[in-house]
C-alpha positions as CSV (number, residue, x, y, z in Angstrom):
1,X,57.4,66.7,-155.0
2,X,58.6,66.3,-151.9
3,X,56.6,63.8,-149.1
4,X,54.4,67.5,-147.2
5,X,53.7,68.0,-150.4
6,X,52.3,64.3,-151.5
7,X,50.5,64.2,-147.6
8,X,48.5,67.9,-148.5
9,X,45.2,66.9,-150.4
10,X,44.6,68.0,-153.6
11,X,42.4,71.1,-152.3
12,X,45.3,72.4,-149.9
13,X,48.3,71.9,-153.2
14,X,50.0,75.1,-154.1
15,X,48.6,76.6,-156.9
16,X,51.0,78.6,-159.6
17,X,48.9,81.6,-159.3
18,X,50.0,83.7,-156.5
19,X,47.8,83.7,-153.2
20,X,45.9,87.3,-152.1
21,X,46.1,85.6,-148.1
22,X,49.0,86.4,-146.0
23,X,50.8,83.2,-145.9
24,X,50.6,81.7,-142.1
25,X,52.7,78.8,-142.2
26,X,56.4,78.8,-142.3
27,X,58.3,77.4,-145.8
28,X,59.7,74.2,-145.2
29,X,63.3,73.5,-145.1
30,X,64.8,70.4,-146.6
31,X,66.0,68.7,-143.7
32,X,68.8,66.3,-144.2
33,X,67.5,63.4,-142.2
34,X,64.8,61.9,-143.2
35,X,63.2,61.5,-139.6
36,X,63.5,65.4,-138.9
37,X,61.6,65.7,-142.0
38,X,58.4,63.6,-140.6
39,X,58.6,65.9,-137.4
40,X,58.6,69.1,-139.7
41,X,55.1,67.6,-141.1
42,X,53.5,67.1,-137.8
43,X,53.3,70.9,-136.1
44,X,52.7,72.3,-139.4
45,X,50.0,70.0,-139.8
46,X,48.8,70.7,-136.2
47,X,49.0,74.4,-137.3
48,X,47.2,73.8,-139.9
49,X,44.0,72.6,-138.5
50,X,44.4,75.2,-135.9
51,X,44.6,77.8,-138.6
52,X,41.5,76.3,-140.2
53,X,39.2,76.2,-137.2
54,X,40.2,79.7,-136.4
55,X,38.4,80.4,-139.9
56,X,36.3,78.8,-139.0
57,X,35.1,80.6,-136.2
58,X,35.8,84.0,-137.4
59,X,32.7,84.8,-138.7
60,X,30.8,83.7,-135.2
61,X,33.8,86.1,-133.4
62,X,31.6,89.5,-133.8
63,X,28.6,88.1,-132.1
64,X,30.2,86.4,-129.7
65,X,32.2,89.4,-128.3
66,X,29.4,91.3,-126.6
67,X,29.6,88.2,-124.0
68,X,33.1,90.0,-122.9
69,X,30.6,93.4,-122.2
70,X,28.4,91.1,-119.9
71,X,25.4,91.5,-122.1
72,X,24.8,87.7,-123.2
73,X,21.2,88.0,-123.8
74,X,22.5,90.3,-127.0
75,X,25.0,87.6,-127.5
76,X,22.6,84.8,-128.2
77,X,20.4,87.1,-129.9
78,X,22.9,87.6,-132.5
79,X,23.9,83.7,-132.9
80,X,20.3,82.8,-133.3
81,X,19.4,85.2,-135.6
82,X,19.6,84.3,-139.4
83,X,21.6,86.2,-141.6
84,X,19.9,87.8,-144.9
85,X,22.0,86.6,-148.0
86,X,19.9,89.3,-149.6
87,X,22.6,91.7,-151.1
88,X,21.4,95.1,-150.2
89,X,19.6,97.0,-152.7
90,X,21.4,99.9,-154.4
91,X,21.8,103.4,-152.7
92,X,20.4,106.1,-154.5
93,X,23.1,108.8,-153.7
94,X,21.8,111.1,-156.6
95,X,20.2,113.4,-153.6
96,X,22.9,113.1,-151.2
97,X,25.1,114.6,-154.2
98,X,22.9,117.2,-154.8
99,X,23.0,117.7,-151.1
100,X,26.5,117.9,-151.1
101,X,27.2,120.4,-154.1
102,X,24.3,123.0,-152.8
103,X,26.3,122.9,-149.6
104,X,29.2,123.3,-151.1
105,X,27.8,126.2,-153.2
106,X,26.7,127.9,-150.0
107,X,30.0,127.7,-148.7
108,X,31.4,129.4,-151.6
109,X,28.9,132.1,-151.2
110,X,29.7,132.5,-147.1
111,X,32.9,132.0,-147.8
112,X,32.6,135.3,-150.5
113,X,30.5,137.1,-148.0
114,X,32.8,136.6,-145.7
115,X,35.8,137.9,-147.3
116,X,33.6,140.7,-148.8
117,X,32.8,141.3,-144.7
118,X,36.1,141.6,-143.9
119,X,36.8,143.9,-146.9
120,X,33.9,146.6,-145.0
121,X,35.5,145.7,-142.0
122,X,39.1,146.9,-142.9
123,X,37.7,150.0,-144.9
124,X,35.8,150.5,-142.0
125,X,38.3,150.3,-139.7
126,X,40.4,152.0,-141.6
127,X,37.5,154.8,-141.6
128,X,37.3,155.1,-138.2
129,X,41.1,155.3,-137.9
130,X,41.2,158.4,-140.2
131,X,38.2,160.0,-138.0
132,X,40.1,159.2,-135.0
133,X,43.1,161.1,-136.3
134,X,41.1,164.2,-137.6
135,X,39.4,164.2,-134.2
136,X,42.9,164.1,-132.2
137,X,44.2,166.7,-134.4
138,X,41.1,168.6,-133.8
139,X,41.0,168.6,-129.9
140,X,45.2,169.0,-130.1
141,X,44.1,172.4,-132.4
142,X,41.3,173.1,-129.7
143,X,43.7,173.1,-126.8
144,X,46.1,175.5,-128.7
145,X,43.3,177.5,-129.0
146,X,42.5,177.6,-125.7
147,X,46.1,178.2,-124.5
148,X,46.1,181.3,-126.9
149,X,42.8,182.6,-126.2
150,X,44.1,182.1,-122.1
151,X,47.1,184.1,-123.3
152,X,45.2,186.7,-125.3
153,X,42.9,187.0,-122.1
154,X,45.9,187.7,-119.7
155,X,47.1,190.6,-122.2
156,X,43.7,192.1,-122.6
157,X,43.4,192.2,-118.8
158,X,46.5,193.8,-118.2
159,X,45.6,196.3,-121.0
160,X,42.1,196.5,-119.1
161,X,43.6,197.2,-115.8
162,X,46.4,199.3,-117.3
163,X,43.1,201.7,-118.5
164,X,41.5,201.5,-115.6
165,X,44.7,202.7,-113.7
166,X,45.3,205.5,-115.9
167,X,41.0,205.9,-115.8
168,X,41.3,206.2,-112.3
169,X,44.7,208.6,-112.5
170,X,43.1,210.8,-114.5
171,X,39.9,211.3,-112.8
172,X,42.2,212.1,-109.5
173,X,44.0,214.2,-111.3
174,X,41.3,216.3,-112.6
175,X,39.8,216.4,-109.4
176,X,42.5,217.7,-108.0
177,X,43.1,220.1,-110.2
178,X,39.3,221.4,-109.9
179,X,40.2,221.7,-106.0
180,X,42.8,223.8,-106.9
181,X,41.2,225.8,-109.5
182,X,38.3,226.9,-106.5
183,X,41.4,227.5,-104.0
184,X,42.7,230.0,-106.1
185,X,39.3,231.4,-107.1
186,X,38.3,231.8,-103.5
């Protein structure tokens, strides 16, 4: 053993099982003068105690940080109080489970409904886009109607006043010839 390790009491020896803590100090180097090797001891020794008060104080460290907020009242509150070494008693998460599956089940079920919804919606729409085609084509057929019946209307006028014309032609021309028929009878 070397002389840090014969200075460390028993408690603070390394052990052969391997450590779960982080290790905070430095290894030590062999030094080859014997003097640099008694300075090497001191700051890690000085670290050491530091490193040990610090855990020491760790668990005080939550209570005592509400004093950075100001609120020191709730500060000593906390110091003072005594801590339950009562382990909590057990949860009971049997209803929280249950909880948790019928909300899952639901879920499943909007999630169906849903998807069934959006089915409807897309035969739906789908619907409505066949209607809105028969209806286009429907009022495009309407306006061709419209434009023939305008064009049958025009011919049926010009036949109409074409008749009338001749109508009017031939009444003249009877009366006409009735004047003449009495000028040659007189």
């Amino acid at each position: 053993m070397s002389n840090a390790e014969e200075l460390r009491p028993a408690s603070q020896q390394p052990s052969l099982e391997p450590s779960l803590e982080p290790c905070l100090e430095p290894p030590l180097a062999p030094s080859p003068a014997p003097i640099a090797q008694s300075e090497a001891v001191q700051p890690s020794s000085t670290l050491r105690r530091a490193v040990h008060a610090l855990r020491a104080a760790v668990p005080y460290l939550p209570r005592l940080l509400p004093l950075l907020d100001g609120n020191i009242a709730a500060a000593v509150a906390n110091v003072l109080a005594p801590q339950s070494a009562k382990p909590a008693p057990p949860v009971n998460l049997a209803p929280v489970e249950e909880s948790i599956t019928r909300l899952q089940t639901q879920n499943r079920e909007l999630r169906d409904q849903l998807a069934d919804q959006n089915l409807a919606l897309k035969r739906l729409d789908q619907r409505l886009e066949t209607v809105r085609e028969a209806t286009d084509r429907t009022a495009l057929e309407h306006q061709e109607l419209l434009a023939a019946f305008k064009k049958a209307g025009k011919k049926v006028n010009v036949v109409a006043f074409v008749t009338l014309a001749l109508l009017i032609l031939s009444v003249l021309l009877n009366l006409a010839l009735v004047l003449h028929i009495e000028r040659i009878l007189h």
